[in-house]
C-alpha positions in Angstrom: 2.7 -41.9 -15.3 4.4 -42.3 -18.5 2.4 -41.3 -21.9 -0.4 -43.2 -22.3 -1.1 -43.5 -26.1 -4.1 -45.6 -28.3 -5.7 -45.5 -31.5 -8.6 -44.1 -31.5 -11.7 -43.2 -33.9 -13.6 -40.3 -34.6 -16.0 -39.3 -36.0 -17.3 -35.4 -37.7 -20.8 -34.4 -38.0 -22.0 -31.1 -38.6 -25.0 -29.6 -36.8 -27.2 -26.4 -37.2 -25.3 -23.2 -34.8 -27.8 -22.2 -32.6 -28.2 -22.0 -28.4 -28.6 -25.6 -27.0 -27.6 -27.5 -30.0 -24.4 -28.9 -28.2 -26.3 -29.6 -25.1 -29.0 -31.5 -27.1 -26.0 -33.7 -28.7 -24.1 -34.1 -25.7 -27.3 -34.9 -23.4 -28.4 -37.7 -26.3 -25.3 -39.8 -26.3 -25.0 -39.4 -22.7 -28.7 -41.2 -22.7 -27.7 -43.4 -25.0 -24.3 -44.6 -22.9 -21.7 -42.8 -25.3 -19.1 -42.3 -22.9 -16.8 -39.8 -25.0 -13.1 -39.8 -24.8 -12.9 -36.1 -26.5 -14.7 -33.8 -28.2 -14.0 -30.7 -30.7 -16.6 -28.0 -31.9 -15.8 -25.5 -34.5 -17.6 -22.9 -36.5 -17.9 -23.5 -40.3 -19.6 -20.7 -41.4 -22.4 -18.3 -40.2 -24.9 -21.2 -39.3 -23.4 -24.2 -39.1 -20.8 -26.6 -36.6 -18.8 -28.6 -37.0 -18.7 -31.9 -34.1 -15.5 -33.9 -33.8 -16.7 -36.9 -31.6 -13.9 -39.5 -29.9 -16.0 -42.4 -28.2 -14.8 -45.0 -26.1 -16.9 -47.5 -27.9 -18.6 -46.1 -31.4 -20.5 -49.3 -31.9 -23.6 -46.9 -30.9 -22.7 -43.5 -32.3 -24.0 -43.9 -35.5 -27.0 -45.2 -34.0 -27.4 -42.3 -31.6 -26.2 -40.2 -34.3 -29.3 -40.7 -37.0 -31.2 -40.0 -33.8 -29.8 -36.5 -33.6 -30.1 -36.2 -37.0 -26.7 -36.0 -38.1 -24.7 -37.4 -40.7 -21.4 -39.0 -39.3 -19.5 -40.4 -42.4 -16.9 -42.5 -42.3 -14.5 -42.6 -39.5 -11.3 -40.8 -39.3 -8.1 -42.4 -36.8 -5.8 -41.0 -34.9 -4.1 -41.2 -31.7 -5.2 -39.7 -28.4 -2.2 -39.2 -25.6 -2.5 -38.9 -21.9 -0.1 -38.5 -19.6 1.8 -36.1 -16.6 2.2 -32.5 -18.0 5.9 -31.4 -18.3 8.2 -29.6 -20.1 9.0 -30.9 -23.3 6.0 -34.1 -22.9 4.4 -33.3 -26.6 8.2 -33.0 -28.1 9.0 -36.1 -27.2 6.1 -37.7 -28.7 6.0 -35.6 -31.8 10.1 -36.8 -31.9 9.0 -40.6 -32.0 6.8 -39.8 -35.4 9.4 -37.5 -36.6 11.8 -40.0 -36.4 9.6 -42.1 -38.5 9.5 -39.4 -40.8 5.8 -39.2 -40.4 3.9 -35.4 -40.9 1.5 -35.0 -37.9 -0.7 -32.6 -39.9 -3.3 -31.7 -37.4 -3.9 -31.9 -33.4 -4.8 -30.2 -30.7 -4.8 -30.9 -26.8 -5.4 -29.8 -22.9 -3.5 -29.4 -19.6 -5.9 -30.4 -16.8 -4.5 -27.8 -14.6 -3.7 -30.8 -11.7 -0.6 -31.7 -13.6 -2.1 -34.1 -16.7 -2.5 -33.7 -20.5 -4.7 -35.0 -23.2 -3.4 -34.7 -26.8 -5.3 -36.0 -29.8 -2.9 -36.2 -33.4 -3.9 -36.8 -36.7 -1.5 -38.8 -39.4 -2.5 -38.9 -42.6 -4.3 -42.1 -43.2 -1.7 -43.8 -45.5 1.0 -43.0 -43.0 -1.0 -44.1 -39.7 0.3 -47.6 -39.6 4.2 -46.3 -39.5 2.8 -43.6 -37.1 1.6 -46.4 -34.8 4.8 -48.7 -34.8 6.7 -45.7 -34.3 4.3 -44.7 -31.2 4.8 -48.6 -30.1 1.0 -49.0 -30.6 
């Protein structure tokens, strides 16, 4: 399988740190039928999370979100790529935006172990269009 790559949303909430707070999130959209594409959680501070959230379809999130009693703000893009893990498979993408002279400034991303990777990237917003014709999306 050659890369697979889309534009995607996501969204960032933050949520209290404490035991069961990511279950209680993740157990909420999954009632609601937020099938998620990826997710991120990082510390900010002693008491405090913060929740990157890709979902196939957002029209719900917010929704689901003020259930779980987090504030989502506005929606952030960026491009998630999946696709068979080998040597030299994020060069090549980061090439095409290069090429375009386009700064990825942030991503991160995860080898399944059976010989597949997902990779989300982040352009900066005024950029994302060049990004995307350069990525042939």
């Amino acid at each position: 399988m050659t890369a697979k790559i889309r534009r995607v949303e996501c969204y960032d909430a933050t949520v209290r740190d404490v035991p069961g707070e990511g279950y209680r999130v993740l157990s909420l959209l999954e009632s609601e039928g937020v099938n998620l594409l990826a997710f991120n959680a990082v510390p900010m501070g002693e008491d405090e999370t913060r929740l990157t959230l890709f979902a196939e379809e957002a029209d719900n999130l917010p929704h689901v979100a003020e259930q779980a009693g987090m504030d989502l703000g506005v929606p952030q893009h960026a491009f998630l790529v999946q696709g068979d893990d080998h040597l030299g498979a994020l060069a090549a993408i980061h090439k095409r935006v290069h090429d375009a002279e386009v700064n990825v400034f942030a991503s991160w991303g995860v080898s399944d172990g059976a010989g597949h990777y997902g990779y989300v990237m982040w352009v900066r917003p005024e950029r994302f269009e060049e990004a995307a014709a350069a990525l042939g999306v």
